[in-house]
C-alpha positions in Angstrom: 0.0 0.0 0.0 1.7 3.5 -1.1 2.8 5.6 1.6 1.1 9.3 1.7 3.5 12.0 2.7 2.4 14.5 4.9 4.6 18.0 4.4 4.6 20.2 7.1 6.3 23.3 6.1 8.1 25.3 8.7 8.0 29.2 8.4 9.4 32.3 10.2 8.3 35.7 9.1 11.2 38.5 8.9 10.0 41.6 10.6 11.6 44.9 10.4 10.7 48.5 11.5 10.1 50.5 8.6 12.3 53.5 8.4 11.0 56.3 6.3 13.7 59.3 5.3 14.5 62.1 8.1 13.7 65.6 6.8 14.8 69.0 8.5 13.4 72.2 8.3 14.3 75.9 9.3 11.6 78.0 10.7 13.7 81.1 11.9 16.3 83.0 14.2 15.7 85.8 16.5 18.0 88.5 18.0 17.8 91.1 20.7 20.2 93.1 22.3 18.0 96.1 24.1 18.8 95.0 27.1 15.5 95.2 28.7 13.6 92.1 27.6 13.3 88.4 29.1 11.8 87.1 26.4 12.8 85.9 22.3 10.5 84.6 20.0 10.3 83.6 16.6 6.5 84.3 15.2 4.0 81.7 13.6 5.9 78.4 13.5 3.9 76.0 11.7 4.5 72.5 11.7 2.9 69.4 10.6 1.2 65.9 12.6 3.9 64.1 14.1 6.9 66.4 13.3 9.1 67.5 16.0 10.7 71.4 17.1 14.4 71.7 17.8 15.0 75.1 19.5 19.0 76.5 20.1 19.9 79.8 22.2 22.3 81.1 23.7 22.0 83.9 26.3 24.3 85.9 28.7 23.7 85.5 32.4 20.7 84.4 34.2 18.8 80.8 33.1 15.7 79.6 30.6 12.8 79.4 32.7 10.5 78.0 29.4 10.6 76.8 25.8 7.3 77.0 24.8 5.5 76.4 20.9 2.4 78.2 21.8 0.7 76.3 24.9 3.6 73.2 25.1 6.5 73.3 26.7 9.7 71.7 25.2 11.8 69.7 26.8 15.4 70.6 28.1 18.1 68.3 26.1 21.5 70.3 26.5 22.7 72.6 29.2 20.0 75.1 29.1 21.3 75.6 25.3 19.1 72.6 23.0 15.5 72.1 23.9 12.8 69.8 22.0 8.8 68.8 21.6 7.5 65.9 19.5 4.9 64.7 17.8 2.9 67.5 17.9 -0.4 68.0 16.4 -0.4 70.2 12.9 -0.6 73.6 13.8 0.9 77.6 13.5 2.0 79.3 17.1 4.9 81.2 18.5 7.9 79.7 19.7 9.0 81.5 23.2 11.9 81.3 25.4 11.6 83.1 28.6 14.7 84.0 30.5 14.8 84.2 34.5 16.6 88.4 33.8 16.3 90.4 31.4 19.3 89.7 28.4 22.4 92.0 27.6 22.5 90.2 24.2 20.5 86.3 22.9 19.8 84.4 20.4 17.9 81.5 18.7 16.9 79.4 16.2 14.0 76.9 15.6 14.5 73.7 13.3 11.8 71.1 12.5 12.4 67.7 12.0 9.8 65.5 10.2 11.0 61.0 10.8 8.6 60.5 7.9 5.6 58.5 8.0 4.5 56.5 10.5 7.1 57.8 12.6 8.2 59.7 15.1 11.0 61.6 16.6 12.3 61.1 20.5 15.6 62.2 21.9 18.1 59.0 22.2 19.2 57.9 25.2 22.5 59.3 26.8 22.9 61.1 23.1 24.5 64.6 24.5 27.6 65.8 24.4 29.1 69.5 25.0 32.1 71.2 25.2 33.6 75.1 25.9 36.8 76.5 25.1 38.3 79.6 23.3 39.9 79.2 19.8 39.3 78.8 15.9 38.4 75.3 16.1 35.4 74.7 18.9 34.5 70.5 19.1 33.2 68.3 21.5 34.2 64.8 22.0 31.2 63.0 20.1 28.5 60.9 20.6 27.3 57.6 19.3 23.7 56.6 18.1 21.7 54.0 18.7 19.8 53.5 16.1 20.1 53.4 11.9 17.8 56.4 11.7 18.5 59.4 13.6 19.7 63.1 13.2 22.9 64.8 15.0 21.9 68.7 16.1 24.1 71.0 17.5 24.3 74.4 18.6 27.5 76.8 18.4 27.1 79.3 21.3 29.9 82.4 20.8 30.5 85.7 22.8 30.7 87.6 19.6 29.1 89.5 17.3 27.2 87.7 13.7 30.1 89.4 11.3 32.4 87.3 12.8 33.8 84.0 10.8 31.3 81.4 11.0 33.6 78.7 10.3 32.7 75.6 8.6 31.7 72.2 10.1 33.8 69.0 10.3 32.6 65.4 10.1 30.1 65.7 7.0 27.9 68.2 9.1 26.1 70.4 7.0 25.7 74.4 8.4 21.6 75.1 9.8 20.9 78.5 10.6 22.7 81.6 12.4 21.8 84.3 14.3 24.1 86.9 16.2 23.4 90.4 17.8 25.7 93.4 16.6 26.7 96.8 17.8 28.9 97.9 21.2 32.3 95.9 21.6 32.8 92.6 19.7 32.6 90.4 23.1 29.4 92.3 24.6 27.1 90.4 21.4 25.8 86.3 21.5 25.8 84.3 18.2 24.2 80.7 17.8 25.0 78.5 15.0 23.3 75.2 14.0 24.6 72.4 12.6 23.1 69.1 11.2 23.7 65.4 10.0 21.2 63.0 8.9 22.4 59.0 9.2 20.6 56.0 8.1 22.8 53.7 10.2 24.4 54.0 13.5 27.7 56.2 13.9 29.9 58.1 16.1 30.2 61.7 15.6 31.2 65.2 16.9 30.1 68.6 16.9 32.8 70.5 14.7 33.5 73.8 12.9 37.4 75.4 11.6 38.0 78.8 11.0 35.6 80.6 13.3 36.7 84.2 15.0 38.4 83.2 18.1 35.7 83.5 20.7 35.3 82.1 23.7 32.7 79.2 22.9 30.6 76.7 24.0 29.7 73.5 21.7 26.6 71.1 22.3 25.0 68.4 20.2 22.1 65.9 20.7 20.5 63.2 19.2 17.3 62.3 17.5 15.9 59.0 16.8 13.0 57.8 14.7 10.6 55.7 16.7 7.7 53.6 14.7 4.1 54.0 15.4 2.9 51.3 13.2 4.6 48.7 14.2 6.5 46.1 12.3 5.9 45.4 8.5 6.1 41.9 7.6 8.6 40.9 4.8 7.9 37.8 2.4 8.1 34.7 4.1 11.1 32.7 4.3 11.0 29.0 4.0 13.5 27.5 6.9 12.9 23.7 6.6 10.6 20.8 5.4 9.4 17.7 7.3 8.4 14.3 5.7 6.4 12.1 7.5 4.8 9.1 6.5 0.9 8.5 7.0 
């Protein structure tokens, strides 16, 4: 009698997260140097569902006391200096950084950063780095990330005035936005400088610039990490084995 073969086929399903291409944004700088203000904001910053708001400042004595984009408060990621909110809910409001005393001399910038669809941007873990100094060549020691999908930012504080060199940064970083206060003597002005650097797999890298005025400075980076909201996608199957048994 002929033997009927049973075949059991044995599968495992290959799941991966589903990274979609980082994309970053300027939405403005602001200056002031009256002297009698505590406050610097950069009007009507609309952003998108899901995106995320990178804000850099740099100030003269005193401390930040809020980041806000309209009612929601950002989150402190770097010495007072780099502050963040993400995935927000589409919308157009101010961004406003309040300082504890009014300011000699400050200034900011506000980035957004989109982590594509069906994702979402959160700071990685133990991903800052800073550094201070006085030269033509301002770096910190570097940071790794974690993940394949994430975005370096870093902020260039100087105690100078925005006519001076702005240098150029190191490491494949590309130059963001700057913004610097002018007028009085060179070291009685604040100038902040962003830098960027998108990677699609993990990396160690530094906050870097050559060729700036020599200034006294201080250098800060963090990192940003997509995170996926719609969980894994399912690849083809993948056929790992066959049994034969007889019946």
């Amino acid at each position: 009698m002929p033997m009927a073969l049973k075949i059991i086929v044995v599968v495992l399903l290959s799941l991966s997260c589903s990274w979609a291409a980082i994309t970053r944004t300027a939405k403005g700088t602001a200056t002031d140097k009256v002297g009698t203000n505590n406050t610097l904001t950069v009007a009507s910053v609309a952003l998108n569902n899901g995106d995320s708001v990178i804000v850099g400042v740099n100030y003269r004595t005193g401390s930040v006391t809020s980041v806000v984009w309209g009612a929601q408060s950002l989150a402190n990621d770097s010495q007072t200096v780099i502050y963040s909110l993400h995935n927000v809910a589409a919308g157009t409001n101010d961004v406003v950084v309040t300082f504890s005393v009014d300011q000699s001399a400050m200034a900011m910038f506000v980035t957004a950063v989109s982590f594509g669809a069906g994702n979402i941007g959160a700071k990685d873990v133990g991903s800052t780095d800073n550094a201070t100094g006085t030269s033509t060549t301002p770096a910190d020691a570097g940071i790794a990330t974690n993940v394949a999908s994430e975005i370096f930012i870093g902020a260039l504080d100087t105690t100078g005035p925005r006519g001076d060199a702005a240098g150029t940064w190191s490491n494949s970083w590309s130059s963001g936005q700057r913004a610097g206060t002018t007028g009085g003597s060179a070291t009685s002005n604040s100038t902040v400088q962003e830098g960027y650097k998108i990677v699609t797999a993990t990396e160690t890298s530094q906050a870097a610039l050559t060729d700036i005025t020599s200034r006294q400075w201080f250098i800060q980076h963090v990192t940003y990490k997509a995170v996926a909201t719609g969980g894994a996608v399912v690849k083809d199957p993948i056929m790992r084995g066959v049994i034969a048994r007889p019946r």
